[in-house]
N, C-alpha and C positions, 0 to 999 in steps of 0.2 A: 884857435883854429878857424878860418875863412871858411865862412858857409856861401856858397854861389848858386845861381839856378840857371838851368842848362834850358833856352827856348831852341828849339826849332824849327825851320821854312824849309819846306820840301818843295823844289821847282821842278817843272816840265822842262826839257832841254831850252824850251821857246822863250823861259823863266816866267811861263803864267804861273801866278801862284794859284796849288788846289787845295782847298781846304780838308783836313786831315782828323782821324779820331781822335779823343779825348779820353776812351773807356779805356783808362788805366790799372793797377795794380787795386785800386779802395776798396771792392767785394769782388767776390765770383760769386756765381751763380750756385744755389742750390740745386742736386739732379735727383728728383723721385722716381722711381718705376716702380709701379702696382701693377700686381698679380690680379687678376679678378676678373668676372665672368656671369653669365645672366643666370645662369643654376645656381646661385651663393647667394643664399637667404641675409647672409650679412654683408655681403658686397654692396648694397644700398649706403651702409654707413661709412664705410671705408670712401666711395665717392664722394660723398657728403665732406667728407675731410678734405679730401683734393679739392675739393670747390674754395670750401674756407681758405685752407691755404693760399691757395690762387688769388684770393679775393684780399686777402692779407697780406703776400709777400710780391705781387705783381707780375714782373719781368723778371724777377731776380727768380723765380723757381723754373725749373724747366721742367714739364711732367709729360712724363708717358707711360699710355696704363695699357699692359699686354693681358689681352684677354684668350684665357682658355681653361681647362688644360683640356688634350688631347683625349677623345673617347667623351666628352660631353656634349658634344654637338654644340657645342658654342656657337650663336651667328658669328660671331666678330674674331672667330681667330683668325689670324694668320697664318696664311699656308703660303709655302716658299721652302726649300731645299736649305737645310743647315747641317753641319757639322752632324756625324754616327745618325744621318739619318730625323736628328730630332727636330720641331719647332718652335719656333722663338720662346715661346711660354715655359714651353719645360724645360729648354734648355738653361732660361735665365733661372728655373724654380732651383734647378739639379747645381747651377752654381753658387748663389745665395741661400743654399740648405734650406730653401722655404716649407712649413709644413701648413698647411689650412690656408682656407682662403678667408678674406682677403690678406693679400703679404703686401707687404712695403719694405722696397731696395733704397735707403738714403745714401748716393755716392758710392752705388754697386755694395752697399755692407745690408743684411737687412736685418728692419729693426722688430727686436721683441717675437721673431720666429714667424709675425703675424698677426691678425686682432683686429676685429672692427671699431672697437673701442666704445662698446654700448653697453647699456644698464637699463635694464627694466624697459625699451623703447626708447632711451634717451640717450642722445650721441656726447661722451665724453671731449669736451673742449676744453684747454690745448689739451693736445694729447701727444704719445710719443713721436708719434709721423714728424707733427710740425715744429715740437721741439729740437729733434735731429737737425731737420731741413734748417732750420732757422741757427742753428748751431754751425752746421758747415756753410753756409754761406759769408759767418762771420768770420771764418779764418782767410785770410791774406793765401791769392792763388798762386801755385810753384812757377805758373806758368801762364802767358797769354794767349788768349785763346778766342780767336775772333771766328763769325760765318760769314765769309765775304766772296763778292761777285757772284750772287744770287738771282740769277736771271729764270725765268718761263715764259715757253715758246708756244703753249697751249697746251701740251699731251705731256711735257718731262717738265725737269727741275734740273740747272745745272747750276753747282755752287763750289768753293773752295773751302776748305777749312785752312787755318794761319795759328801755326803753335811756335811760339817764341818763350826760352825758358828768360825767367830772371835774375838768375845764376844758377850757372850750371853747376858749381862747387856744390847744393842743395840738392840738389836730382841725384833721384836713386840710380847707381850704374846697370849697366846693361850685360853686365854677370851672372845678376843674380834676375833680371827682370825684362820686362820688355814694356812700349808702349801700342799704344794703340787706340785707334780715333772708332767710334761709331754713331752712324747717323741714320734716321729715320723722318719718314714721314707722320705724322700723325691728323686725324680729324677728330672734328669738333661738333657735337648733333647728330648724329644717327640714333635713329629709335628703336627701344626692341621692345620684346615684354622682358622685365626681369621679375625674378623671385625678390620674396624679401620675408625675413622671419619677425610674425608681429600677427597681435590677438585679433586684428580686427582685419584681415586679409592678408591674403597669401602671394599675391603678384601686385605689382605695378603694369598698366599698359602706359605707352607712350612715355617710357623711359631713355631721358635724354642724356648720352653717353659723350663722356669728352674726352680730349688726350689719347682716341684713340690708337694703336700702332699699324697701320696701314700697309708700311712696306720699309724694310730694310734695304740700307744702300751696297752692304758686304755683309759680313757675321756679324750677328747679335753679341757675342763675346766681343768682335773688335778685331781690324784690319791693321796689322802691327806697322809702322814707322818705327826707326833709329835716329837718336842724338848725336852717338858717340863718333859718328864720323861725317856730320855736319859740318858743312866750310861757310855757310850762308846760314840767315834766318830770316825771315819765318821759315820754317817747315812748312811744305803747302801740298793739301791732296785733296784733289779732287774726286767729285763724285756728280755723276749724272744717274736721274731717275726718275722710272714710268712715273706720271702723275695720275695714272687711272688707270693702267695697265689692263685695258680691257674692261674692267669692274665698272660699269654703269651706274652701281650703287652710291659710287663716292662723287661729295661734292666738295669739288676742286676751290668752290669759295673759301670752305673753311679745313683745307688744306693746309700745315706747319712745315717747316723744317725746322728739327731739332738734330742737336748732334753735343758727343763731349769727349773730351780725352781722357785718357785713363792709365795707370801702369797695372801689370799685372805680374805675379810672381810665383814661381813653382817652390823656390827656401827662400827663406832670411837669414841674413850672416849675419850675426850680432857678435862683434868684434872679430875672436881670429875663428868663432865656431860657427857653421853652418847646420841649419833645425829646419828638416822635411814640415815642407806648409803650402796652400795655394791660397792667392788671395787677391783682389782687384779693389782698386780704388782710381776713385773718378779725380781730375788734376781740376777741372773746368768745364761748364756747359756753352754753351750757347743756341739761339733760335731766332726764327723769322715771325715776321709776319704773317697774313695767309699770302697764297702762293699767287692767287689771281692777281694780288697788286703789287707784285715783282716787275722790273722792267725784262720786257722782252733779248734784250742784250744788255751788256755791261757798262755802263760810260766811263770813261777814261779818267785815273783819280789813284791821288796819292796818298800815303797817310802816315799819320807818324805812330811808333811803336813802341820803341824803348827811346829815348826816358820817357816814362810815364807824366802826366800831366800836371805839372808844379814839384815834380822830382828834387833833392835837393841832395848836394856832395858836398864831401871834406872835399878843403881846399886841397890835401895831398890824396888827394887819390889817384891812384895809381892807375885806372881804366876806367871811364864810362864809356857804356855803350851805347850805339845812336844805329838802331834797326828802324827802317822804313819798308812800305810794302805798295803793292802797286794793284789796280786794278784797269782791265779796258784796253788793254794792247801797249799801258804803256811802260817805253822799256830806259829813259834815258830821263836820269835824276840828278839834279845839283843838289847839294846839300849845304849851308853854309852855317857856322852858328857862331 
């Protein structure tokens, strides 16, 4: 059997060539979301994990930590209008059955109920968090999953999300489930006083908070897209969003854009029977840099998608696919391979 490798050159109609991505199919991204809040005597250690982590897995995690819940005066929750009235914290708590803080969501599943993962003052490393995260990140993603044409104008954020599956044969139908993208702002440094549970003092001043959730771009559960009657790919949605929405408090230097796909499901059919369940899992993350070093508009640019980057086919195969995507106004593509 003939093994071949399929190159790509994506041209401008003018046939300049534009150089095009390379982040193909080899990992996706790990997605955490922590619960936690400056009244949480253990919430200190639970940060303490996200740093690690972060400092261990790099770009490959995407974290964002929603702080509240509701009736504790949190400085840093977020208030914004969601779904029966609730906000982002509780509603993500009430979906992830979180009980105690601090909780950790690895790919909308959460792990261990909760737990700061301490003993005696001492912060257990690894621990479950990072094992999960480091777990999913190693599984091969259903789907590609870029954040592209990421521009700011000084007050918003206007970006695109780009979900291309890699076979669709693989993707759960849209019978039983649905998808849906969410994305967020988060900062990096704001200070509060926090609690923290430990013999020799009761609070921390000038506690330096990160990953925080600042503002959502639709629902915290997720703004549904369809596959099933897709004629093109990428799937592509956009989202524009306050960057300071008034709040004086935020600094816009250290401003992210994070976002990720996900399927979500009310049963599972496991063969010919159907079993009452609800359940979310994340397909793929992605995120920015901060937002002050976005270009102001888009520059015009192509890029390649499917096949993935040293892809390789039976010589009988029956279909490869060749998805390209475009950014910058441009609309007219030669493809030649």
């Amino acid at each position: 059997m003939k093994i071949f490798r399929v190159v790509i050159f994506a041209l401008v109609a003018a046939a300049l060539l534009i150089s095009y991505s390379t982040n193909g199919r080899a990992q996706r991204h790990a997605l955490i979301e922590e619960g936690t809040g400056n009244w949480c005597g253990y919430c200190p250690y639970g940060a303490f994990t996200l740093d690690s982590m972060s400092a261990h897995m790099g770009e490959r995690l995407v974290a964002i930590s929603w702080h509240g819940p509701s009736g504790r005066g949190e400085p840093l929750y977020l208030i914004g209008a969601l779904p029966s009235g609730m906000q982002a914290i509780d509603t993500l708590a009430a979906l992830d059955t979180a009980t105690g803080y601090p909780w950790a969501s690895i790919g909308r599943n959460v792990v261990n109920g909760g737990g700061a993962y301490v003993q005696n003052g001492a912060v257990i490393w690894p621990n479950p968090w990072y094992d999960a995260a480091v777990s999913q990140a190693s599984e091969a993603p259903l789907v590609d999953f870029r954040v592209v044409n990421a521009a700011y104008n000084g007050s918003s954020v206007d970006f695109d999300l780009d979900i291309t599956p890699f076979d669709m044969t693989q993707m759960p139908t849209e019978d039983t489930c649905k998808y849906v993208t969410v994305a967020v702002l988060t900062e990096d440094g704001p200070q509060t006083t926090q609690d923290i549970y430990e013999q020799s003092y009761t609070s921390i001043d000038g506690f330096v908070n990160e990953n925080v959730a600042r503002e959502v771009g639709g629902k915290v559960v997720g703004d549904p897209f369809t596959l099933k009657n897709a004629t093109t790919f990428p799937i592509r949605r956009h989202y524009h969003m306050a960057a300071n929405n008034g709040n004086n408090s935020w600094n816009e230097d250290s401003l992210r854009i994070k976002a990720f796909s996900a399927v979500t499901w009310s049963s599972v059919k496991v063969g010919t029977k159907t079993y009452s369940s609800w359940g979310e899992r994340y397909l793929d993350a992605g995120q920015t840099g901060y937002i002050t070093k976005l270009p102001t508009t888009v520059a015009p640019a192509v890029w390649q998608v499917l096949p993935a980057a040293n892809a390789s086919f039976a010589g009988d195969s029956n279909e490869i696919p060749i998805v390209w995507s475009q950014g910058g106004g441009v609309t007219s593509v030669a493809i030649d391979y």
